[in-house]
C-alpha positions as CSV (number, residue, x, y, z in Angstrom):
1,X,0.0,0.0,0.0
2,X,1.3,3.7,-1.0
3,X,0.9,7.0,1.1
4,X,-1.6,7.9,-0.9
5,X,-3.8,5.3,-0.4
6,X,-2.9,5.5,3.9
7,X,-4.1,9.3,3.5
8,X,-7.4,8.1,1.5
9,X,-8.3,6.0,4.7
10,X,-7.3,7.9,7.8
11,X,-10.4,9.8,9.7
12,X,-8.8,13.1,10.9
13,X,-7.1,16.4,9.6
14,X,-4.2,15.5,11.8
15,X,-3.2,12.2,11.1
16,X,-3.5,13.7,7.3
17,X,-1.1,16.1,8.1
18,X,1.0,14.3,10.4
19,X,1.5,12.3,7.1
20,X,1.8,15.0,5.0
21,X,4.8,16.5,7.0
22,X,6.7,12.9,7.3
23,X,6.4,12.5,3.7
24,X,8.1,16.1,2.9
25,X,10.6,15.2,5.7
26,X,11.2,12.1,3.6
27,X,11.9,13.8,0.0
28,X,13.8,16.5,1.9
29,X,16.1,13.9,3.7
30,X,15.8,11.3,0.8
31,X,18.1,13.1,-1.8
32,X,15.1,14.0,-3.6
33,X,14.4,17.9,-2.9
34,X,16.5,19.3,-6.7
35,X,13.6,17.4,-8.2
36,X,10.6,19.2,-6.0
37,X,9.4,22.4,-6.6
38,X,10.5,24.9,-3.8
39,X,7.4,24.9,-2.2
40,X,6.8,21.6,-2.4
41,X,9.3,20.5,0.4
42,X,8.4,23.8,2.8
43,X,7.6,23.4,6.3
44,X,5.3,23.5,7.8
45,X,2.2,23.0,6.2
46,X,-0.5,25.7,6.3
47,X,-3.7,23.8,5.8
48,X,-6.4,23.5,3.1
49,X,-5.3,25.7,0.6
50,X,-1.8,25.4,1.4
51,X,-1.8,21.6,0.4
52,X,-3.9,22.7,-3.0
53,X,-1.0,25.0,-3.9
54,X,1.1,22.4,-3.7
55,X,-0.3,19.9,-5.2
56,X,-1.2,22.6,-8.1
57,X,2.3,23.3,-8.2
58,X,3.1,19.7,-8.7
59,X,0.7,19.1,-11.6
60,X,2.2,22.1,-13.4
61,X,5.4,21.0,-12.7
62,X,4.4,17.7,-14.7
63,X,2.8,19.3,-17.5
64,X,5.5,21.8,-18.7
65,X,6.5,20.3,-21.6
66,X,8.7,23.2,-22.3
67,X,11.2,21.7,-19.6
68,X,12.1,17.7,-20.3
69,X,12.2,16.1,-17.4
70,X,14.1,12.9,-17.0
71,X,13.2,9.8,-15.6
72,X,13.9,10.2,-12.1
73,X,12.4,13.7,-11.3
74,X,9.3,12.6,-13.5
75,X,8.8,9.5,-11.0
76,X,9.2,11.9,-7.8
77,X,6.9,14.5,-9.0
78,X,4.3,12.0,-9.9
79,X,4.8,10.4,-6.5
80,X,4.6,13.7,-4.6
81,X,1.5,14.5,-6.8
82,X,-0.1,11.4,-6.0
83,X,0.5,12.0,-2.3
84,X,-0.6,15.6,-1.9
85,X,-3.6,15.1,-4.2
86,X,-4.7,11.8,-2.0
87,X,-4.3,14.3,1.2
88,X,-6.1,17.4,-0.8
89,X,-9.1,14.8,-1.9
90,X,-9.5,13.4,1.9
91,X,-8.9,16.9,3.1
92,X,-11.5,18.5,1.3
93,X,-13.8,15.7,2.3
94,X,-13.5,16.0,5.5
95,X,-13.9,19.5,5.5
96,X,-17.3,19.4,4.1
97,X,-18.5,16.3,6.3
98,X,-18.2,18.7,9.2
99,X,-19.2,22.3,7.5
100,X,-22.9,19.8,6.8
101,X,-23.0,18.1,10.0
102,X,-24.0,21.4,11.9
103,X,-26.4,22.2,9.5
104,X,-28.0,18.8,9.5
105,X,-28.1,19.0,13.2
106,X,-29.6,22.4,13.1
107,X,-32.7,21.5,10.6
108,X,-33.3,18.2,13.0
């Protein structure tokens, strides 16, 4: 199993970002930060819209085709999309399971 499937199945905003931050710890320790984006392997993380930058910044990073990338940057970019998009799509989940939870509890 992958990161980004761990992130799909956790249950709270801080085990997502506890994962998050060990992951970026990882590529920054892991000889792999020349191949990130700088803002990619900033710390700490700033929430929500902070992990959509990133992960925007990734996916841009990936579709420049006026840049070549070779194989091994290619492979850590994907990888660092796939886990920041995995913690973006829970994140965002779980951000509108509670902003509808007060208002279901308030029509009840």
């Amino acid at each position: 199993m992958n990161l980004g499937n761990v992130i799909l199945d956790v249950d709270s905003e801080h085990e997502i970002y506890f994962l998050l931050t060990s992951y970026v710890e990882a590529v920054r320790y892991g000889g792999l930060l020349d191949c990130m984006p700088d803002c990619v392997a900033r710390l700490p993380l700033a929430g929500l819209d902070d992990v959509r930058v990133r992960f925007s910044q990734l996916a841009v990073s990936l579709a420049d085709t006026s840049h070549p990338l070779e194989q091994r940057t290619r492979v850590a970019l994907t990888e660092a999309a796939c886990v920041f998009g995995a913690a973006l799509h829970r994140l965002s989940a779980l951000a509108m399971d509670g902003s509808e939870a007060p208002e279901l509890a308030a029509a009840a």
